[in-house]
N, C-alpha and C positions, 0 to 999 in steps of 0.2 A: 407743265412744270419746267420743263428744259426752256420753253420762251421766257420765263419769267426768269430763269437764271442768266440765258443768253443777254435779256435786257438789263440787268443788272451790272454782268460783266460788264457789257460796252460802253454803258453810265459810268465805268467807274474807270474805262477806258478813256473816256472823254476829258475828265479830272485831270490825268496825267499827260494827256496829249498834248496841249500847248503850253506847256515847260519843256517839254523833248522836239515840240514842233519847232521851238524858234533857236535860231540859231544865229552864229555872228557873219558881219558881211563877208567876210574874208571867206568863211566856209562855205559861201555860196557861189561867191566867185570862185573859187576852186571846183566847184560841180559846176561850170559856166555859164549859170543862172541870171549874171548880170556881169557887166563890163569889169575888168578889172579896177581899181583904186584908179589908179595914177591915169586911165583914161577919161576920169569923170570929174568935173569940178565940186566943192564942199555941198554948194547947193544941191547938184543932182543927186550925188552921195545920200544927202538929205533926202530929199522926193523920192527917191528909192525907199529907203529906210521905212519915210512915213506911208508909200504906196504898200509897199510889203507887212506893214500892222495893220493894216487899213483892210486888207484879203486875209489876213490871220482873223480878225477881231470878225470879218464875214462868215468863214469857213465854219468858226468856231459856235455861232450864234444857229447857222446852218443843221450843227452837228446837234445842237443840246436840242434844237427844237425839234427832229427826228427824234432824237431820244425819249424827247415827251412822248412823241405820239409812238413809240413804243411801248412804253409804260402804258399808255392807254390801253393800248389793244392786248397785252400780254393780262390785264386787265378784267378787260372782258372778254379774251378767250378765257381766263380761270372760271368766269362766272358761268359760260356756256357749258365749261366739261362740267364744271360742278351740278350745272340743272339737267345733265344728262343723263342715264341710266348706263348701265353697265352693257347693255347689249348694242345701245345704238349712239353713235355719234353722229350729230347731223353735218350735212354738207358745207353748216355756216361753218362750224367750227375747223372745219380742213381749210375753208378758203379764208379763214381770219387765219391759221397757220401759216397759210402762203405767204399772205398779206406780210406777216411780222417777218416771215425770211429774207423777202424782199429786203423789206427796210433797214434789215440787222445788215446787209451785203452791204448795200448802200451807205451807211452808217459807216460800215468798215474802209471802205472805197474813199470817201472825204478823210478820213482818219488818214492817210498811207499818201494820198496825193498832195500835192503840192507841196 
C-alpha cells in the first residue's frame, strides 16, 4: 500500500516539476550554469535557451516514463500481496518492493538534478 501511495506522490510530483524546473537565463547564470549575457552573442543566447528545453523536454519524458513503470509494478505488487495469505509473502513480492524503491530514488534523483 505504501508503494502505491509513494507512486502516486511522485506522479503528482512530476506534474509540478517542470513549472518550478524552468527558470529564467539570468538565474542560471547567476548559479554559473552558462556564461553571462553580455559574454554571448543573440544567437548563442538563443542555442542556449533552445539546448536547455531541449534537456528539459528529455528529463521530463525520462521522468513520466519511470513513473509509468512505477504504476505498473506498484500494480502488480497490489496483485501479489493480494493473492497471498496472511502467513506467507513470497520472495517475488519483496523483490518487486526493491524493484519499485529503486525506481521511486531514481525517479526522485532526475527530479532535483539539473
Amino acid at each position: 500500500m505504501r508503494a502505491i501511495v509513494a507512486v502516486f506522490s511522485l506522479s503528482l510530483l512530476i506534474m509540478t516539476a517542470p513549472a518550478s524546473a524552468q527558470e529564467s537565463p539570468g538565474a542560471a547564470a547567476a548559479q554559473g550554469r552558462i556564461p553571462g549575457p553580455s559574454s554571448l552573442t543573440p544567437a548563442e543566447i538563443e542555442m542556449q535557451k533552445h539546448i536547455a528545453k531541449q534537456r528539459n523536454q528529455e528529463r521530463f519524458a525520462k521522468i513520466k516514463k519511470d513513473t509509468d513503470q512505477l504504476l505498473e509494478l506498484a500494480t502488480q505488487l497490489k496483485k501479489s500481496v493480494d493473492q497471498a495469505s496472511e502467513e506467507t509473502l513470497s520472495l517475488e513480492v519483496v523483490r518487486k518492493a526493491e524493484q519499485i524503491e529503486k525506481l521511486a530514488k531514481q525517479v526522485r534523483q532526475k527530479m532535483v538534478s539539473d
